[in-house]
Backbone as CSV, one residue per row, in Angstrom:
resi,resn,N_x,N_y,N_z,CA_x,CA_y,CA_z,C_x,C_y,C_z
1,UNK,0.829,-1.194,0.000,0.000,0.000,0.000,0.876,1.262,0.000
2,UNK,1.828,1.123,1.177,2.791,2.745,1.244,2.995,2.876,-0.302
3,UNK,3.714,1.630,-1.139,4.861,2.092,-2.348,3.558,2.597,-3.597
4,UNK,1.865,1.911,-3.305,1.187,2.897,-4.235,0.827,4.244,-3.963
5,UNK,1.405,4.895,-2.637,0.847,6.133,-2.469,1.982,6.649,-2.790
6,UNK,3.469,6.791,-2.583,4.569,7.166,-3.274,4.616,7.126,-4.735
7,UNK,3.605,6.258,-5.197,3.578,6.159,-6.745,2.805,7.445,-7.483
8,UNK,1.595,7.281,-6.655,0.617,8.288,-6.931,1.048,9.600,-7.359
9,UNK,2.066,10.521,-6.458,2.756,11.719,-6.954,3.058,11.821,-8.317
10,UNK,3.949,11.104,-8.588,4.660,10.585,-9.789,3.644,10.388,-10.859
11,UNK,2.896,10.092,-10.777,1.508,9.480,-12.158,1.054,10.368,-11.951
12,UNK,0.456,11.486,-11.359,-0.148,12.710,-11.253,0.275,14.109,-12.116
13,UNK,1.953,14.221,-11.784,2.563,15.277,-12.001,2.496,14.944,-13.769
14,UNK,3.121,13.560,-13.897,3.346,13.596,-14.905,2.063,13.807,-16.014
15,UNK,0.865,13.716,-15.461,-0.887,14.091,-16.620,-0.633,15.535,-16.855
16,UNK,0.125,16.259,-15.999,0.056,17.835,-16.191,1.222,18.205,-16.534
17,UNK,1.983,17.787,-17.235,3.305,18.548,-17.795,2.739,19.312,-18.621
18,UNK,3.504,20.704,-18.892,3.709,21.719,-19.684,4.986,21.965,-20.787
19,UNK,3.999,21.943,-21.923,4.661,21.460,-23.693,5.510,23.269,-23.421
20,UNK,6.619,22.649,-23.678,7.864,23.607,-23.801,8.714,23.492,-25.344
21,UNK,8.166,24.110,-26.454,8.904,23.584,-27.734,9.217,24.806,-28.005
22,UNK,9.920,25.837,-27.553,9.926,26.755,-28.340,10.794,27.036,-29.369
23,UNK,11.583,26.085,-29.927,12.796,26.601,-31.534,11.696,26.947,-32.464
24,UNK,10.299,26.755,-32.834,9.560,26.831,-33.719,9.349,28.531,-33.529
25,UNK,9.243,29.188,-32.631,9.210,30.889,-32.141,10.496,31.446,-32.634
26,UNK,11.569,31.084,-32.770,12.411,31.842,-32.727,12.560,32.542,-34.027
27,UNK,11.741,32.282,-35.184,11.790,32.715,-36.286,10.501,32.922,-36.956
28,UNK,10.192,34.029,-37.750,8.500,34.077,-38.164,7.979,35.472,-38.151
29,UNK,6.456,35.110,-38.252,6.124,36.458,-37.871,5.088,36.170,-36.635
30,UNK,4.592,37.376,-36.001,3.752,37.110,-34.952,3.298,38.390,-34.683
31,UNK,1.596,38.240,-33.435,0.735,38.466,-33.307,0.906,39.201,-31.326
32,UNK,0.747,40.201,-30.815,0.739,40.461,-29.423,-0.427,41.406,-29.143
33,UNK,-1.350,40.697,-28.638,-2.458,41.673,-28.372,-1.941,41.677,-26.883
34,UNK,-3.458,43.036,-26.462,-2.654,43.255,-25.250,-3.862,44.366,-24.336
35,UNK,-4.450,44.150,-23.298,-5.186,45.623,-22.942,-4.270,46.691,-22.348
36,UNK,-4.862,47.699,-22.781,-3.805,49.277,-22.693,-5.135,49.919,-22.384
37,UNK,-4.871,50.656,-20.980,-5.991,52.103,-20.424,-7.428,51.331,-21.365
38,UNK,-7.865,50.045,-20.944,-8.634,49.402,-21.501,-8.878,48.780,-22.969
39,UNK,-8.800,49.371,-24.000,-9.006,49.155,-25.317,-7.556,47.934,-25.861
40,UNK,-8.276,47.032,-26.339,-7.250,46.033,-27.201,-6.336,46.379,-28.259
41,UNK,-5.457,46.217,-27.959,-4.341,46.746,-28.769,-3.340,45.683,-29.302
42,UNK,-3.050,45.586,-30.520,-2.473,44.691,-31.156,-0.637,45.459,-31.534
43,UNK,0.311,44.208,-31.352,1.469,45.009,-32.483,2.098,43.400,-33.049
44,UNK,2.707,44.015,-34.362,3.232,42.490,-34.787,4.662,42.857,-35.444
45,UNK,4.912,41.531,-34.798,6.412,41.715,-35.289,7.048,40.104,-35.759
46,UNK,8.394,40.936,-36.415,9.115,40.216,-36.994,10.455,39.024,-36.462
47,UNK,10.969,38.199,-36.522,12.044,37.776,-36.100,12.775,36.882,-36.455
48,UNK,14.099,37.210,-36.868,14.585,36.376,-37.366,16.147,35.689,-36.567
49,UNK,17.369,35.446,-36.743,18.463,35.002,-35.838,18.708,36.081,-35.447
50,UNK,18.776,37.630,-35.804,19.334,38.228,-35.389,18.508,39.252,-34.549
51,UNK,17.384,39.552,-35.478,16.902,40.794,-35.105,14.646,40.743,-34.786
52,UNK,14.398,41.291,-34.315,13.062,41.635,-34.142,12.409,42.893,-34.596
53,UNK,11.999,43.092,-35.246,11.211,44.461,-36.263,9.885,43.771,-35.485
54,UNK,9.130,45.306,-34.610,7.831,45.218,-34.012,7.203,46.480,-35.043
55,UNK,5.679,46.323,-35.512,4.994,47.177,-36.063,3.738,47.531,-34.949
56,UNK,4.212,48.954,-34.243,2.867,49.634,-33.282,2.023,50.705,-33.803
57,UNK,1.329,50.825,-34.260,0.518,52.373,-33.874,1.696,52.776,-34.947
58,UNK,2.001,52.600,-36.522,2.353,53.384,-37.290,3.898,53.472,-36.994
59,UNK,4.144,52.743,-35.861,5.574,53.338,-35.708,6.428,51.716,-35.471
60,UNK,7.742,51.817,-35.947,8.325,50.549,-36.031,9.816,50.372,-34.938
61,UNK,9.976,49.779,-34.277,11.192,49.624,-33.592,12.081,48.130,-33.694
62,UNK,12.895,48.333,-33.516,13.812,47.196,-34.168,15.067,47.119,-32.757
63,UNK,15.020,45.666,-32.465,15.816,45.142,-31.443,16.786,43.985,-31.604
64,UNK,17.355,43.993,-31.064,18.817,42.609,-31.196,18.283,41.341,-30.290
65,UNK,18.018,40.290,-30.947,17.624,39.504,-29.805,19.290,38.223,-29.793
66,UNK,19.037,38.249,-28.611,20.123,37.124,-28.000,19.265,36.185,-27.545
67,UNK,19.442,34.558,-27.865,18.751,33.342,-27.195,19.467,32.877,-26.028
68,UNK,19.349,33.097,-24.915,20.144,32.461,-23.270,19.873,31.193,-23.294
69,UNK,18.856,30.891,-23.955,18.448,28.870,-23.712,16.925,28.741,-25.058
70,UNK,16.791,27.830,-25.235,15.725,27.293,-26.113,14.877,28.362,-25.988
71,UNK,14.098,28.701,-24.702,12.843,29.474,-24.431,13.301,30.527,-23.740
72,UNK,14.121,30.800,-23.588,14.532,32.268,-22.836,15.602,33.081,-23.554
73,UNK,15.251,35.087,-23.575,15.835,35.461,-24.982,15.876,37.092,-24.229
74,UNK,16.897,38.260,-24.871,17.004,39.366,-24.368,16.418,39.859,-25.591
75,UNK,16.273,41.270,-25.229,15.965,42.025,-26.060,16.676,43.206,-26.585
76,UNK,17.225,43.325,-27.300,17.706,44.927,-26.563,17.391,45.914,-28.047
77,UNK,16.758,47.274,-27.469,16.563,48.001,-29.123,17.769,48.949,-29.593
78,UNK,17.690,48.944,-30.237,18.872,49.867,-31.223,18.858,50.861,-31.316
79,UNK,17.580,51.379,-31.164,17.401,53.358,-31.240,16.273,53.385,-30.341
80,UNK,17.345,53.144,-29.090,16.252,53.998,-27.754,15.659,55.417,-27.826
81,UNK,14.893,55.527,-27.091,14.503,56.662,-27.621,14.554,57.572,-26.150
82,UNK,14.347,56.707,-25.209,14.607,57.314,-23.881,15.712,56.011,-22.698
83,UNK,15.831,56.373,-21.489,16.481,55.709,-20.382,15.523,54.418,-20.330
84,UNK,14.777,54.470,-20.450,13.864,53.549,-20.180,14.462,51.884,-21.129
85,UNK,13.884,53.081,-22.250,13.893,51.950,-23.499,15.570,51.440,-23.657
86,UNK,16.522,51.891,-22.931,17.840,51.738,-23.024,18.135,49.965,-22.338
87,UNK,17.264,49.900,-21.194,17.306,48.859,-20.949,16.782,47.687,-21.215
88,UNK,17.321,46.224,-21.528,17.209,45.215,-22.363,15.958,44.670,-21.700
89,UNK,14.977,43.845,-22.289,14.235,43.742,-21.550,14.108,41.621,-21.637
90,UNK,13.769,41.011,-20.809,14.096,39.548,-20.845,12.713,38.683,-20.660
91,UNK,13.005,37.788,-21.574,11.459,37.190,-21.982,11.540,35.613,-21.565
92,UNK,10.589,34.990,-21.221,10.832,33.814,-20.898,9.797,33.086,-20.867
93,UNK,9.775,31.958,-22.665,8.357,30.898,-22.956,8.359,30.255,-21.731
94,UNK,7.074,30.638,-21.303,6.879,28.920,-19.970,5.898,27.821,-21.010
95,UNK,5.126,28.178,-21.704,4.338,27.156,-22.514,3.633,27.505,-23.900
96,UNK,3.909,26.522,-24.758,3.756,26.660,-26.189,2.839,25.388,-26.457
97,UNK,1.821,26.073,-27.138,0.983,25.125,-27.953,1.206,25.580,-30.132
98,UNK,0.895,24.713,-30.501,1.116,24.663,-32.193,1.421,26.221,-32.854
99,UNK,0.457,26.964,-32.485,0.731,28.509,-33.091,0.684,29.585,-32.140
100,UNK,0.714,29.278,-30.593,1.024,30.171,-29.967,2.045,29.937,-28.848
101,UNK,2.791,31.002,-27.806,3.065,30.673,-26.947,2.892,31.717,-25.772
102,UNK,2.748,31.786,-24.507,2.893,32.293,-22.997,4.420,32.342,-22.352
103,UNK,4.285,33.427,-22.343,5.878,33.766,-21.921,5.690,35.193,-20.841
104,UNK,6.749,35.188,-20.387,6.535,36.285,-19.108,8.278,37.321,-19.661
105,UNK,7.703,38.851,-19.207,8.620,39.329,-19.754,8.673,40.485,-18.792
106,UNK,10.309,41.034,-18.805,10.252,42.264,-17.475,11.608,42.946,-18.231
107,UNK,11.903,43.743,-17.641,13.381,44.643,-17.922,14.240,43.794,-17.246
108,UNK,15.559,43.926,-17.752,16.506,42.505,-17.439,16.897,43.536,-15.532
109,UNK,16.822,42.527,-14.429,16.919,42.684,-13.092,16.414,43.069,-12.348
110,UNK,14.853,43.036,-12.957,13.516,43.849,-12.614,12.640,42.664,-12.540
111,UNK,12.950,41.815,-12.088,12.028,40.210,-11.527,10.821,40.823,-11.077
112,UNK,10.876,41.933,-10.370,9.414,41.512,-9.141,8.698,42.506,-10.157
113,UNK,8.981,43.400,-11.475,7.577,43.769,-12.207,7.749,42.839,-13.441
114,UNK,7.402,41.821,-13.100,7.304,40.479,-14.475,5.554,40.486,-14.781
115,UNK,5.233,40.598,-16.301,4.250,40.838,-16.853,4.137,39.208,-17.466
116,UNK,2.631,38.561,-18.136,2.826,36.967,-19.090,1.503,38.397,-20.294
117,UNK,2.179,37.556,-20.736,1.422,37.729,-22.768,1.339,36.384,-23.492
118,UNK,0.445,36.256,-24.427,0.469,35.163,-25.510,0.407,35.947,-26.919
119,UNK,1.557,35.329,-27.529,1.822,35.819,-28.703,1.348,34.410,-29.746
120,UNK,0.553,35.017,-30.814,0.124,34.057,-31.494,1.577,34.182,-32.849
121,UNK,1.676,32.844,-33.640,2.391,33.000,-34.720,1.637,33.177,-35.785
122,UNK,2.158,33.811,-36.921,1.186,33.891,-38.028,1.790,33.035,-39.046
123,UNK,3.003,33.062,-39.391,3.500,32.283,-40.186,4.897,31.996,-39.860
């Protein structure tokens, strides 16, 4: 009896694992909606090995991405425009399904204001 209740954990955890594939993200285009002062707001961007081209509100910004591991990636933009935007900001897939994924993202050493988004892929 004890060694089926020690079992039990084990057969449990494993019904709920979380699908972590993200090499299929690292290249493409994609989809980030988002609520802002209420109203849905969309921007889409680009990415390829090197770089990320985001399209907002008419206006385009372009960043260097570095991959730290499969699902975790910096950001950093090229023509800050203020102090703010100077700093890199660090993203990290926790779970990916076929055309989208959930990832949590903050300014790199700024843990405790960590935001999650789902970015859909388009192609």
């Amino acid at each position: 009896m004890l060694k089926y209740i020690l079992f039990m954990p084990l057969l449990l955890s494993s019904c709920y694992s979380i699908e972590r594939d993200c090499i299929p993200f690292h290249q493409g285009e994609f989809k980030f909606t988002q609520l802002i002062e209420g109203e849905l707001k969309s921007s889409f961007f680009t990415r390829d090995s090197l770089y990320e081209i985001e399209r907002y509100e008419g206006k385009i910004d372009t960043a260097t991405i570095r991959w730290v591991n499969d699902c975790e990636c910096i950001l950093t933009k090229l023509s800050p425009s203020s102090n703010q935007e100077k700093r890199p900001i660090q993203i990290r897939i926790i779970s990916t399904d076929k055309l989208s994924y959930t990832f949590e993202y903050s300014l790199v050493g700024d843990s405790k204001n960590t935001r999650r988004g789902t970015v859909q892929k388009l192609n």
